[in-house]
C-alpha positions as CSV (number, residue, x, y, z in Angstrom):
1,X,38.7,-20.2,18.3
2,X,40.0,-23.6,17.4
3,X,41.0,-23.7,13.8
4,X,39.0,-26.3,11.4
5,X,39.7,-25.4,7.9
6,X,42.6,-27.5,6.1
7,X,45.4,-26.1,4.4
8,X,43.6,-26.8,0.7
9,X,40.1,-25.0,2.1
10,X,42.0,-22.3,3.2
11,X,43.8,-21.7,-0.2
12,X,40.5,-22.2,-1.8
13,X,38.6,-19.4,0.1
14,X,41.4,-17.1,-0.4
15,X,40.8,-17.5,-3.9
16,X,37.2,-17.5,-4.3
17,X,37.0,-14.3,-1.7
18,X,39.5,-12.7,-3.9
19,X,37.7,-13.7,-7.1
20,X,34.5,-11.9,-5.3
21,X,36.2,-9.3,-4.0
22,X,37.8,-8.2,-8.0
23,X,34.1,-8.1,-8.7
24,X,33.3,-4.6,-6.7
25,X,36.6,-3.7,-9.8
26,X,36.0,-5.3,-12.9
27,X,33.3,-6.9,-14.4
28,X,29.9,-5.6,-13.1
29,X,31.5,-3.6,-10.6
30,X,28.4,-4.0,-7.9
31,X,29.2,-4.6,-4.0
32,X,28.1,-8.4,-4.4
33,X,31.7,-8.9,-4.6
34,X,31.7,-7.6,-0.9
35,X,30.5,-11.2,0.1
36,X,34.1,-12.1,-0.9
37,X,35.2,-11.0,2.2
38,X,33.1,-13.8,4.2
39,X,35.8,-16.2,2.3
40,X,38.4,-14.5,2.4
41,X,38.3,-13.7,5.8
42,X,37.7,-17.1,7.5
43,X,40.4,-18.8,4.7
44,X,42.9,-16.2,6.6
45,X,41.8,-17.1,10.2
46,X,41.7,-20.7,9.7
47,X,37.9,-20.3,11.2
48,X,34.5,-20.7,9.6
49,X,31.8,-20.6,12.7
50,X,29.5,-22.9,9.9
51,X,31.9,-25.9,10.2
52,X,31.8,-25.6,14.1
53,X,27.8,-25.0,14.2
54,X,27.9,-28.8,11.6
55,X,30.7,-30.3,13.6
56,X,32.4,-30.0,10.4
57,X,36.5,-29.6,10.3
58,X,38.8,-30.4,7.4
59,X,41.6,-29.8,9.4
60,X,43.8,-32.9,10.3
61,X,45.0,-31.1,13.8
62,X,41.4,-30.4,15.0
63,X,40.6,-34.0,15.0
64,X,43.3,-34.7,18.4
């Protein structure tokens, strides 16, 4: 797996999955905030398999 998310989109879905994962917690406390982990997971990796089914890549090294 060849990374394609930029640093910023990676911060981002670490913070968004987050955010959805505090929901199974606070709030309404459902397992919606289980999706989180789609986010938060691929922001770790560096990976979203949607970007490479687009030919989509925010990251500045994929493009060499």
């Amino acid at each position: 797996m060849k990374a394609n998310e930029g640093k910023w989109d990676r911060i981002a879905r670490v913070i968004v999955g987050l955010g959805l994962l505090s929901l199974t917690v606070l709030g309404p406390q459902t397992l919606w905030g289980l999706v989180g982990l789609v986010p938060l997971i691929t922001g770790i990796v560096g990976f979203c398999p949607l970007y490479k089914v687009f030919g989509l890549s925010t990251c500045p090294l994929s493009s060499r």
